[in-house]
C-alpha positions in Angstrom: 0.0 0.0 0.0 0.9 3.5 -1.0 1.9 6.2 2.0 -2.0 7.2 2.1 -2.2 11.3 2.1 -5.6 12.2 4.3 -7.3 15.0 5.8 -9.2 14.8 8.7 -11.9 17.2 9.7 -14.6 17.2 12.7 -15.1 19.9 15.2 -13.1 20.3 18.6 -13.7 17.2 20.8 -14.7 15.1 17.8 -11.2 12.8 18.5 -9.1 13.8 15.5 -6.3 13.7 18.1 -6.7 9.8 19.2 -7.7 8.6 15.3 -4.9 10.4 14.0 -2.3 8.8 16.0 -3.6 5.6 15.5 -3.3 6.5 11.4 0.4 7.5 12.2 0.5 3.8 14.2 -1.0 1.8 11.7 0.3 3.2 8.2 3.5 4.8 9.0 2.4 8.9 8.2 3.2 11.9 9.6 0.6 13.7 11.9 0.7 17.3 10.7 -1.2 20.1 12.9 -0.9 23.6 11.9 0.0 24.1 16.2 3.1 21.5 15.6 4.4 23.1 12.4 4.6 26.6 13.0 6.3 25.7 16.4 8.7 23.5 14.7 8.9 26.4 12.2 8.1 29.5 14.4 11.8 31.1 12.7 11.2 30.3 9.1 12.1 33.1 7.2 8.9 34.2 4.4 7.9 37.3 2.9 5.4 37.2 5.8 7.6 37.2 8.2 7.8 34.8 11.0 5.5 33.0 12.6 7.2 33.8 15.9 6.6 37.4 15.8 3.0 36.7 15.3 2.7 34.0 18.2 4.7 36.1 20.6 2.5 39.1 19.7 -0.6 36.8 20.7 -1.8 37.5 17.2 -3.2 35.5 14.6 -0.9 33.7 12.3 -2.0 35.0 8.4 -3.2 32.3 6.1 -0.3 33.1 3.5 2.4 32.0 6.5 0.3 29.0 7.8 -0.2 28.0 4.0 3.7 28.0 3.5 4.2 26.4 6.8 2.0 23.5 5.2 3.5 23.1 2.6 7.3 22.7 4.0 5.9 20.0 6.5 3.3 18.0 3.9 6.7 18.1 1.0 8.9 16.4 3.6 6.2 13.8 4.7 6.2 10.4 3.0 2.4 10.2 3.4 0.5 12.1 6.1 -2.7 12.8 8.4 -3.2 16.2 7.9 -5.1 18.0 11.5 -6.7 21.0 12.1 -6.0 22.7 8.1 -7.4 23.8 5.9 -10.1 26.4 8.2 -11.4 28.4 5.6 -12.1 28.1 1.7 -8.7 29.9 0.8 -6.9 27.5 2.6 -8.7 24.4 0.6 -7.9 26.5 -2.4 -4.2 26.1 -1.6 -4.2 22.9 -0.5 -5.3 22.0 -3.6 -3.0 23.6 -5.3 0.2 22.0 -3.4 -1.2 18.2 -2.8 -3.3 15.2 -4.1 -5.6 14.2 -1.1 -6.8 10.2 -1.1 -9.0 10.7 1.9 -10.5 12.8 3.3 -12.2 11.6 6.9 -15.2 14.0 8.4 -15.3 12.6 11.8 -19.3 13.4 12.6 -20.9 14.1 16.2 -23.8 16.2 17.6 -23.1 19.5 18.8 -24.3 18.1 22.3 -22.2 15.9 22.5 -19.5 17.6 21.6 -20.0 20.0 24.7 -20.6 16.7 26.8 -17.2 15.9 25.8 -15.1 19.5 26.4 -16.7 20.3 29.3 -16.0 17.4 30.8 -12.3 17.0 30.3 -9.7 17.6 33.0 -5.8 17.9 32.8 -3.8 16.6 35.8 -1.1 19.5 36.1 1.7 17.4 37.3 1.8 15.2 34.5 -0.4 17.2 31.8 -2.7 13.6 31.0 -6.2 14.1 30.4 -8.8 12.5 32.1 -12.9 12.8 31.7 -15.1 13.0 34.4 -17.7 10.4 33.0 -15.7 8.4 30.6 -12.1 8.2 31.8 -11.1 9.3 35.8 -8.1 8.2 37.6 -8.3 5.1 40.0 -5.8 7.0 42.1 -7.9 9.4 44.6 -4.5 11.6 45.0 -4.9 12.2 41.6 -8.2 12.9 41.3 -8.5 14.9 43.6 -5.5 17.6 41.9 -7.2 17.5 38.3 -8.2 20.7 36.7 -10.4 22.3 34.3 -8.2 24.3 31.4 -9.9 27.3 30.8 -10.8 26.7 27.3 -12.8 24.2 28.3 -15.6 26.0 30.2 -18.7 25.9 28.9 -18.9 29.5 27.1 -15.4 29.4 25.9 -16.3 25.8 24.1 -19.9 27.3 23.2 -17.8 29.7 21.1 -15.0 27.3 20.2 -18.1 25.6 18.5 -19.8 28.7 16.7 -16.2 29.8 15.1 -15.6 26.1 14.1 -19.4 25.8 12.3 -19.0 29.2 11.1 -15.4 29.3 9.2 -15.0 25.4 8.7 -18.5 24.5 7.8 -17.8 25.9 4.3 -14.7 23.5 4.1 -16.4 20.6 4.8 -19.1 21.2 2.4 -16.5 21.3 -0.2 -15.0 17.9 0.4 -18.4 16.6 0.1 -17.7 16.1 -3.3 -14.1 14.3 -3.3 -13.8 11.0 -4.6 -12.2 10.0 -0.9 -14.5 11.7 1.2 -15.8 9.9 4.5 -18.4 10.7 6.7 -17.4 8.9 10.3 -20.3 8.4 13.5 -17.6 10.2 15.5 -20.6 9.4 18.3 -19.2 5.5 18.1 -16.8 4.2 21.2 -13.1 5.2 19.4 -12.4 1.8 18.9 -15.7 1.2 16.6 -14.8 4.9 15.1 -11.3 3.5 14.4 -12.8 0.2 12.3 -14.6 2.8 10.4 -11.8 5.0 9.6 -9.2 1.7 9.0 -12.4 0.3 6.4 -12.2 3.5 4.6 -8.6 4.1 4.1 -7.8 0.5 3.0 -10.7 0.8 0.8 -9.2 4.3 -1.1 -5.7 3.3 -0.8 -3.9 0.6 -3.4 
């Protein structure tokens, strides 16, 4: 089997994290995040400028430095999961111009659920794992008792994560609608039955 080349898209707490590392497990790829490149890359010199001065300003990064960040970290990939890119239709517009995609993976799940999910994570600070209060706690009550709620997982700060995810990335989904390796995951399946999907779908688009 070819290095499969895939995208995969779902909203924040959807699990793109734990499928994508299992993609990197089972075929070999490179996970790349936009977060992970332009802090591997934060002094790559562009006619932008950096993407340190941006970051360290607490401003947004512009989409003609993330698109060239992209690019340097999908050409030196033998096959990929690309995570959290392309956000907006110019971004898909560049994408396309720079790469063949063979899949591309819409993991799927309620917007309830998806606030089920956030609001219920906790970090242990000491270690920086992350547990859920329903689905996944610690069996050590030392622990437990020390996790913590990260800020941007509060109810109104995920209520907004969501409406700036439907509103900007909505469009990009819609797009990929219409590619030949386009999948639409029940992201609302335990991660193991998600994973079968996702495994079924790649072996089926890949030779």
């Amino acid at each position: 089997m070819a290095q499969p080349q895939i995208l995969i898209v779902g909203a924040p707490g959807a699990g793109k994290g734990t499928q994508s590392a299992n993609l990197v497990e089972e075929y070999g790829i490179e996970h790349v995040t936009t977060g992970d490149a332009l802090r591997a890359n934060k002094d790559m010199e562009t006619e932008h400028g950096t993407p340190r001065e941006y970051m360290e300003a607490g401003e947004l990064v512009p989409d003609e430095l993330v698109n060239e960040i992209v690019r340097e970290a999908l050409e030196s990939a033998d096959g990929y999961v690309l995570d959290g890119y392309p956000r907006n239709e110019s971004q898909v517009e560049y994408l396309e111009s720079i790469t063949d995609l063979d899949v591309v993976l819409y993991l799927d799940v309620d917007r309830e659920e998806l606030v089920h999910r956030l609001t219920g994570r906790r970090v242990d600070p000491e270690t920086g794992e992350n547990y859920h209060t329903e689905y996944d706690m610690p069996d050590d009550e030392e622990v437990r008792e020390r996790l913590v709620q990260r800020d941007d997982d509060t109810e109104d700060t995920v209520q907004e994560r969501l409406r700036v995810f439907e509103e900007n990335t909505a469009p990009v989904i819609e797009h990929y609608e219409d590619h030949a390796g386009f999948v639409r995951i029940d992201g609302e399946q335990t991660p193991e039955e998600v994973w079968d999907d996702i495994n079924e779908a790649v072996d089926e688009r890949v030779d």
